[in-house]
N, C-alpha and C positions, 0 to 999 in steps of 0.2 A: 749383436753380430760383431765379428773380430774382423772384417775387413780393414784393409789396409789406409790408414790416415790419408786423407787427400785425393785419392783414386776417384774419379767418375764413377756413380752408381747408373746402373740399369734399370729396367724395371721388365717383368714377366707375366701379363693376367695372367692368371692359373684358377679354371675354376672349382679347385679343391682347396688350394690355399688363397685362394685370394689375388696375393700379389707375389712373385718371387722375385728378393732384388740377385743382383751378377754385379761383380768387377767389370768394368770392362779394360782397363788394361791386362787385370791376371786372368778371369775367366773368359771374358768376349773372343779372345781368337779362338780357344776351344769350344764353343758354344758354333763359331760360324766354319769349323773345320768342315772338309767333305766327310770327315769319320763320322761327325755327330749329325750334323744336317740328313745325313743319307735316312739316319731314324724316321725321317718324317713320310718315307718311302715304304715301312713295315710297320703294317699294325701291329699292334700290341699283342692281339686276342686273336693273332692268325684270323682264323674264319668264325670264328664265332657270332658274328655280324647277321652270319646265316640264320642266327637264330633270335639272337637278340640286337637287333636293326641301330641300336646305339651307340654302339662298343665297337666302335668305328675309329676307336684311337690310337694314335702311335705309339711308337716305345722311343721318340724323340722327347713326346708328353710325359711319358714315364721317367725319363732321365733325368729328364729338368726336374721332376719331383722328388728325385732322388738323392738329388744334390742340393737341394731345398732341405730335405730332414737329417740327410749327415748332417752338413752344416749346423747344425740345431743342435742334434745328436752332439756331434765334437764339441760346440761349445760348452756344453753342460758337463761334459765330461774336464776339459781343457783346464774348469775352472778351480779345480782339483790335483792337477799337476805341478810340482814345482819344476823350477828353471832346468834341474838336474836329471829331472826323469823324463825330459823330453827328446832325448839321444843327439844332444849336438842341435836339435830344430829347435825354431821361434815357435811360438804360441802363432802366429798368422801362416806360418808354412805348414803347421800340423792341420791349421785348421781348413785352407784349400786346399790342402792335398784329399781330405777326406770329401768335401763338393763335387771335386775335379775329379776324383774315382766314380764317384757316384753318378755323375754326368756321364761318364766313358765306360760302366761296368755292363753295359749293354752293345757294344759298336760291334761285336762281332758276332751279334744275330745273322743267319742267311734269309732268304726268301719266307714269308711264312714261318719261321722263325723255328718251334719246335718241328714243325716237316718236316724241315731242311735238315735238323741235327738227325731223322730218321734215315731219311732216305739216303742221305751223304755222309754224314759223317761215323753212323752206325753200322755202315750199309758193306764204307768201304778201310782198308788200311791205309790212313791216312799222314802226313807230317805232323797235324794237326788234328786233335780228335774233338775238339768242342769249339762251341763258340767263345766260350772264356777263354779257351787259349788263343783263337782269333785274333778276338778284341787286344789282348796282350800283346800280341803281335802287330798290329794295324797302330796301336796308340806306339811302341818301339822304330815303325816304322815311314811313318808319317814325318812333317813338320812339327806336329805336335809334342814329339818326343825334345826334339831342339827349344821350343818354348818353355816346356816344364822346367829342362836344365836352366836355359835362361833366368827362372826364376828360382831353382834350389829347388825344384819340388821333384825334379826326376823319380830319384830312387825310390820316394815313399810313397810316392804315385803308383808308381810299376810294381812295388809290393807289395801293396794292395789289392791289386790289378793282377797277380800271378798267379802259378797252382800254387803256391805256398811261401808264407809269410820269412823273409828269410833276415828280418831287419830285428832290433830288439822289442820292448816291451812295449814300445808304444806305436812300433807298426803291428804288431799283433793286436792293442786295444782299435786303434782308428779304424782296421780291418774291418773288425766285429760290427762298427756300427755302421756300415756300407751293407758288410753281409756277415755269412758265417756266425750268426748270431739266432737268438730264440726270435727275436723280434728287430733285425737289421731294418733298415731305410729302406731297401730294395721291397721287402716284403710288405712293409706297413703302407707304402705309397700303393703298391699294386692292387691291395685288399679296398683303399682308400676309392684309388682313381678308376679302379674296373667295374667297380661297384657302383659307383655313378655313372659310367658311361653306359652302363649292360642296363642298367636301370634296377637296380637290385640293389639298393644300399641297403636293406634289413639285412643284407646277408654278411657287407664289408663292413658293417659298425666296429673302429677299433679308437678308441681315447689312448691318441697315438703321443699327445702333450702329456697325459701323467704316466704313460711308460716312458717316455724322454726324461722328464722333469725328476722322475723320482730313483732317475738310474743314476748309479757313483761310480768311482774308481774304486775296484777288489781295495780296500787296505794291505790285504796280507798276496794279494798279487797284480801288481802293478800294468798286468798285461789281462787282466780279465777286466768283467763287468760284475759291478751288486744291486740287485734292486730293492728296495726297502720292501718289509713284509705289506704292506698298506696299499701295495699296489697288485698284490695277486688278484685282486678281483678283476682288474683291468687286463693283466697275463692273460686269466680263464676267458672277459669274452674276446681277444684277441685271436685263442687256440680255437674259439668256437666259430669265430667268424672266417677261419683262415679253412678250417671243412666244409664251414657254408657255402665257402667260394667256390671250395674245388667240387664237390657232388652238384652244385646246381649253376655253375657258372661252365668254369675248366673246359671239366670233360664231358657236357650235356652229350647223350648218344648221336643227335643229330649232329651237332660241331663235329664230335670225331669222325664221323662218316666222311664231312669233308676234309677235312685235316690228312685223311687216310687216302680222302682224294689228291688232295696236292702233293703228299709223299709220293705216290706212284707217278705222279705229275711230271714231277723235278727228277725222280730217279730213271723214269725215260730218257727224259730230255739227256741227262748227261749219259746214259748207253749208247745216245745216238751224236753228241757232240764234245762229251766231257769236257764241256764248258766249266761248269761245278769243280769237277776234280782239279781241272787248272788253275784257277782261279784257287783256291785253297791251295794248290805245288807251289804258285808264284808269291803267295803269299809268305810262306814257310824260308822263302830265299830271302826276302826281305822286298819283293816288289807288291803292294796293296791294291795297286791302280785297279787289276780287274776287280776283284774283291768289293773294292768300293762301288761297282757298277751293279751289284748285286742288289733286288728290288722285289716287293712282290709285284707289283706293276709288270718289270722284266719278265719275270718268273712266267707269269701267262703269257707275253707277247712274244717271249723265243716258243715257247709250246704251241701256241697258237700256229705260227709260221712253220713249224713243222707239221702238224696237222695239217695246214694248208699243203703241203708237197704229200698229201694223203696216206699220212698215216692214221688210219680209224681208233685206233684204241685212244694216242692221244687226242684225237678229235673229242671224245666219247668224254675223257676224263674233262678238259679245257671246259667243254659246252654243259659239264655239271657241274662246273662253279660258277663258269658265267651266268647259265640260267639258274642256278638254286637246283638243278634235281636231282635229286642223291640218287647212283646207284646201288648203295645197299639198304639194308633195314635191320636194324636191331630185333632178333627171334629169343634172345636171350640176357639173363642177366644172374650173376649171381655175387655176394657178397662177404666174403668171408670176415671176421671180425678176431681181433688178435686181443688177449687181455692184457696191458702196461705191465706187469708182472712179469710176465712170457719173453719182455723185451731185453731184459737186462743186460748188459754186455756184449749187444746187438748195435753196431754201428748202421747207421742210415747207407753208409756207402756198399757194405753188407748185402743189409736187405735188399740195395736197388740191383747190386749186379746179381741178386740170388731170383730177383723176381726176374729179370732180364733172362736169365738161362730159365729159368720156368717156363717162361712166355716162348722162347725159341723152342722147346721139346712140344709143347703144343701147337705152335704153330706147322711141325713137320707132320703130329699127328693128324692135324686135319686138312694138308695138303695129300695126305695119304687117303685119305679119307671118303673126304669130302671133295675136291679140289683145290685149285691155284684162287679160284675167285671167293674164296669165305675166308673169312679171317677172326679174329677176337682182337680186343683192348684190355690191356692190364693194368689198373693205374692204385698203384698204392698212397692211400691219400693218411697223409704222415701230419700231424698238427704240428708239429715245429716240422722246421727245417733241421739237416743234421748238423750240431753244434759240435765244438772239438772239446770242449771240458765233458760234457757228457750231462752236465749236473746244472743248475742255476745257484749263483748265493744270493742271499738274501742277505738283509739287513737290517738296522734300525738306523737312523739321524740323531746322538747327544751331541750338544754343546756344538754343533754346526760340523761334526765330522760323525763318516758313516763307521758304525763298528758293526761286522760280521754275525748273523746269528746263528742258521744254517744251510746246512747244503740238501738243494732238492734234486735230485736227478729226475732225468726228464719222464722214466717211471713213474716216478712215485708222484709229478706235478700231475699226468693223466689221470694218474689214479685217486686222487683228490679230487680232480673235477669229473671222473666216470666219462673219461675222454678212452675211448679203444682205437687201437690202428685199424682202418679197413682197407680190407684188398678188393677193388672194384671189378670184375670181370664179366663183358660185356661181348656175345656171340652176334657176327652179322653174317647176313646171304645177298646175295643178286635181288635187285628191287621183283626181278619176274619173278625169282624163286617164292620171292614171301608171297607174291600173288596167288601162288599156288599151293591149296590146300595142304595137298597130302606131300610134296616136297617139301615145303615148310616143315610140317610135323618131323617127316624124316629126318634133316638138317638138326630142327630143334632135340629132336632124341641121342642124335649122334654126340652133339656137342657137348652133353648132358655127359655122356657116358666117359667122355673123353677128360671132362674138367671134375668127374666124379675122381679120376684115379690121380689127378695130378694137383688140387686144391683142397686141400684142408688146413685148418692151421696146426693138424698135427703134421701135415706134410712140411708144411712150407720151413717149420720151424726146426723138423730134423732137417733138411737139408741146409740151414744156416749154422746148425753146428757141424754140421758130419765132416 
C-alpha cells in the first residue's frame, strides 16, 4: 500500500475483503462527507431484495470496495511509472486520487438508483442528464472539492470523475482502473459484492488478484492497460461471470416489475411536486443541499404522503413495494443473440442509444395497442463494459518488463470464448390481465406480433449502421 508515511490508518470489516484500511487524515473526511454517507441510504440492487432477501446492500458498501481494488489496481500499475510519466503528481497523489474516485464514482445515484435515471433523468430535459454527471457535480460542489485541493488531488480526482478524461496519459490510465475499462474496480467489486449478498456467488466468481496482478503499463502507450496472455483464462471466466450476473441477478423478471414499479413511483411524485427536477436544477447551479436529501427511504415516504392526500394510483404503486405485490406479470420473453463478428466497429454507446430508440418505437406500438398499463424491458446484456481502445493488449513479462504481443478486440475475445451479445426482451401485463385466460393469450399474441417486426438481429444491426 502507498499511503502516506506517518498518517493514522483506519480499518473497515468488509466481508468481501476482509479488512479495508483508509487514511484518515486524506481519506476519512471523504468517507464521513454527507456525499458519501448518504450511500448508505441506497441499496445497491434497487429492489432486488424482492427477490433475493440478501442483496440488501448499499452502494456505500460498494464504494468502499471500490476504493479498496483501485487502490490495488493503481498500485500495481504505479510500480511501473517513472517520476516523468506521472504529469507533475507523486506516486501517493496518483495513488489516492484513484481510491478517492472510487469511493465518490457513485455519489450521484438518485432514489433506487437506476429508477431514478428512468424516470427523471431519461424521462426529462435536464441540466444534468445522468448520475455520473451528478456525482461530478455534488464532489465540485461540496466541501469535498476544498479538501482534494487542500491535498493536490483536485484535478485528477474530478477527471476521473468527469464525462471525459481531459488530463494527460496518466489520468486517462488511473481512469481506466476506476472504470472505463474491460474489467475496472467498479465492476469487479460489484460482480464480487452482489454475488455474495443475492447469495449467488457461482454466479460472481471473478480471480480479481490475478486480473490485478498480472495487468501492466501498455509499453508502447503510456495511457492504456496490457494484460499478460496467462491471464485470459481469468478475463473468460470474468466475461462469464459478469452474464451470470446480469441474466440471473440484474434483471431477474420479477426485480424489474418492481424496478418499473418505483419508476412510475418517483415519476408521479415529481408530476405532482417536482421535487426531483429541482433538486437536480439546484444542483446544476452549484447548490447539492437538496440533492443530498435524496433516499430511497425518502422516495417512499414523500409517495406515501401523497397517496395519503388520496391519490390511488400512487397508493396502488407505494403498497406494491411495501408489501412485495407486483402488479404486472411477465407473459413473455424473447432472446435475441448477436454473433462478436456482427460487432465490429460497433461502439457500446452505439448500441445502447440504438437499443433505446428501439425500445421507444415499441413502447408507442403497444401503448397503441394494447394500452398505457403493458409495457416490455429491453436490456442488452454486453460482457464487457464499453472500452475506449476498443481492443485489449496483451502481453508477456521478460526480464521484469512487460513486452507487447497482441491486440484482441473485444470481437475477437468473445469469439474465443463463444461469448454472444444478447438482447433480453421481456413483455408484461396487469397482474388481473394474466389471470385471465383468454386476455392473457390476446396480450401475449399481440406482443409477439409487434416484437416480430421490430427484433431481429438483422433488424437491430441494419439500424446501427444506417
Amino acid at each position: 500500500m502507498l499511503f502516506r508515511r506517518g498518517n493514522p490508518l483506519g480499518l473497515i470489516r468488509d466481508p468481501v475483503y476482509g479488512y479495508v484500511d483508509f487514511d484518515k487524515v486524506v481519506e476519512k473526511p471523504v468517507i464521513d462527507s454527507e456525499a458519501v454517507q448518504r450511500l448508505r441510504w441506497l441499496r445497491q440492487l434497487q429492489l432486488a431484495f424482492t427477490v433475493y432477501p440478501g442483496a440488501d446492500h448499499s452502494r456505500f458498501q460498494h464504494s468502499v470496495g471500490v476504493m479498496n481494488l483501485a487502490g490495488l489496481f493503481a498500485e500495481q500499475l504505479l510500480r511501473e511509472i517513472e517520476e516523468e510519466g506521472l504529469g507533475g503528481y507523486s506516486v501517493e497523489q496518483v495513488y489516492y486520487s484513484a481510491r478517492i474516485a472510487g469511493l465518490l464514482h457513485d455519489a450521484g445515484h438518485g432514489p433506487f438508483s437506476h429508477a431514478f435515471e428512468e424516470a427523471i433523468y431519461w424521462a426529462k430535459k435536464l441540466p444534468i442528464a445522468n448520475h455520473e454527471e451528478a456525482g461530478y457535480h455534488i464532489v465540485r460542489h461540496t466541501g469535498i472539492a476544498d479538501h482534494l485541493e487542500a491535498e493536490g488531488l483536485s484535478d485528477l480526482v474530478l477527471d476521473i470523475l468527469g464525462p471525459e478524461p481531459r488530463g494527460g496519459a496518466v489520468h486517462r490510465l488511473i481512469r481506466k482502473t476506476v472504470k472505463e475499462w474491460v474489467y475496472p474496480a467498479d465492476i469487479l467489486d460489484f460482480l464480487l459484492r452482489d454475488s455474495y449478498y443475492a447469495g449467488t456467488r457461482e454466479y460472481g466468481a471473478v480471480d480479481y488478484t490475478r486480473l490485478i496482478k498480472l495487468s501492466h503499463v501498455d509499453p508502447e502507450d503510456p495511457s492504456n492497460i496490457c494484460l499478460e496472455e496467462r491471464a485470459l483464462s481469468a478475463l473468460a471466466e470474468y466475461l462469464h461471470a459478469r452474464i451470470s450476473m446480469f441474466e440471473n441477478v440484474y434483471i431477474h423478471p420479477v426485480s424489474a416489475v418492481f424496478s418499473h414499479t418505483a419508476s412510475l413511483m418517483m415519476r408521479l411524485t415529481d408530476e405532482k411536486t417536482q421535487y426531483y427536477t429541482e433538486a437536480i436544477e439546484r444542483l446544476s447551479q452549484g447548490d447539492p443541499s437538496l440533492y443530498l436529501r435524496l433516499t430511497d427511504y425518502g422516495a417512499i415516504e414523500l409517495a406515501m404522503r401523497l397517496a395519503g392526500e388520496g391519490d390511488e394510483r400512487l397508493a396502488a404503486l407505494v403498497n406494491s413495494i411495501l408489501y412485495r405485490r407486483p402488479l404486472w406479470k411477465m407473459v413473455y420473453e424473447q432472446k435475441v443473440s448477436i454473433e462478436p463478428s456482427q460487432l465490429r466497429g460497433i461502439t457500446g454507446a452505439l448500441l445502447l442509444n440504438l437499443s433505446k430508440e428501439i425500445k421507444r418505437r415499441i413502447d408507442e406500438r403497444v401503448r397503441e395497442e394494447l394500452g398505457e398499463d403493458y409495457w416490455i424491458s429491453m436490456s442488452t446484456l454486453k460482457p464487457t463494459p464499453p472500452v475506449p481502445t476498443g481492443y485489449i493488449q496483451l502481453c508477456r513479462v521478460k526480464t521484469g518488463s512487460p513486452e507487447n504481443t497482441r491486440r484482441l478486440t473485444i470481437p475477437d475475445l468473445l469469439e474465443s470464448e463463444g461469448i454472444r451479445l444478447k438482447i433480453l426482451i421481456r413483455a408484461y401485463v396487469p397482474a388481473h390481465v394474466y389471470g385471465d385466460e383468454e386476455k392473457r393469450r390476446y396480450a401475449e399474441k399481440k406482443y409477439m406480433e409487434i416484437l416480430e417486426e421490430y427484433i431481429t438481429p438483422r433488424s437491430l444491426l441494419s439500424g446501427i449502421t444506417m
